[in-house]
C-alpha positions in Angstrom: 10.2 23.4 24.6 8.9 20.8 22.4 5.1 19.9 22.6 3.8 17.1 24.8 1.1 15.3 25.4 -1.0 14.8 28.2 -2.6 11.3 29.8 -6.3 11.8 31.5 -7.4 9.6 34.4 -8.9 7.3 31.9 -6.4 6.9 30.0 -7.3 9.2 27.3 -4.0 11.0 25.2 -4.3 14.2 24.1 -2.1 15.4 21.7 -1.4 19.3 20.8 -2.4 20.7 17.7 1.1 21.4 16.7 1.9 17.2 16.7 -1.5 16.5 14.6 -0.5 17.6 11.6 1.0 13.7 10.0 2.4 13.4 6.7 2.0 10.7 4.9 5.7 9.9 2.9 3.6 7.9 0.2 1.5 11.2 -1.2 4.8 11.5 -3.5 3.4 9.0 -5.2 0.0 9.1 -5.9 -0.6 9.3 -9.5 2.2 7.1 -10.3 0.7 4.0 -10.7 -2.5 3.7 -13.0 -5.9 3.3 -11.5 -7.2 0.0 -11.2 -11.0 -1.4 -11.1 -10.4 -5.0 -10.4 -7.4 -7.7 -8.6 -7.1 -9.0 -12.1 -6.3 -5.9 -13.5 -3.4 -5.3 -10.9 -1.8 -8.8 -11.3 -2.3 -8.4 -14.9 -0.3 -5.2 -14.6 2.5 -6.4 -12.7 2.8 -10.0 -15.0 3.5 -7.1 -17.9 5.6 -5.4 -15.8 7.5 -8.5 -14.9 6.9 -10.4 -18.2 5.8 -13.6 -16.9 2.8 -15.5 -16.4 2.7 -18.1 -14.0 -0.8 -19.8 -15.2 1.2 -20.1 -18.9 3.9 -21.9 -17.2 1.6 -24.1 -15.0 0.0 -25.0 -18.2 3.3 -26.0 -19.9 4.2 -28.3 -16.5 1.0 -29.8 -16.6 1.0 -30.7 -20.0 4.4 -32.0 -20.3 2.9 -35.2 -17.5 
């Protein structure tokens, strides 16, 4: 029989040790991006990663009025 879980009065759930356990399907990938101190950093990352940069081409649009 596969555990259950039980509703109190109060509408507490309590859940039995053997459905706590959770895995999380993203701990594969920890590690596989480099570690990052700022938001700047990240975008810059993913501009490389992408090799664009929108500000260079807002400049170009802008400068061609």
């Amino acid at each position: 029989m596969p555990p259950s879980s039980t509703i109190s009065s109060k509408g507490q759930v309590t859940v039995p040790i053997e459905a706590r356990p959770a895995t999380n399907p993203f701990t594969a990938y920890l590690g596989a991006f480099p570690a990052f101190s700022t938001r700047e950093e990240i975008n810059a990352y993913y501009r490389d990663l992408r090799d664009d940069d929108p500000w260079v081409e807002k400049e170009a649009e802008e400068g061609t009025q």
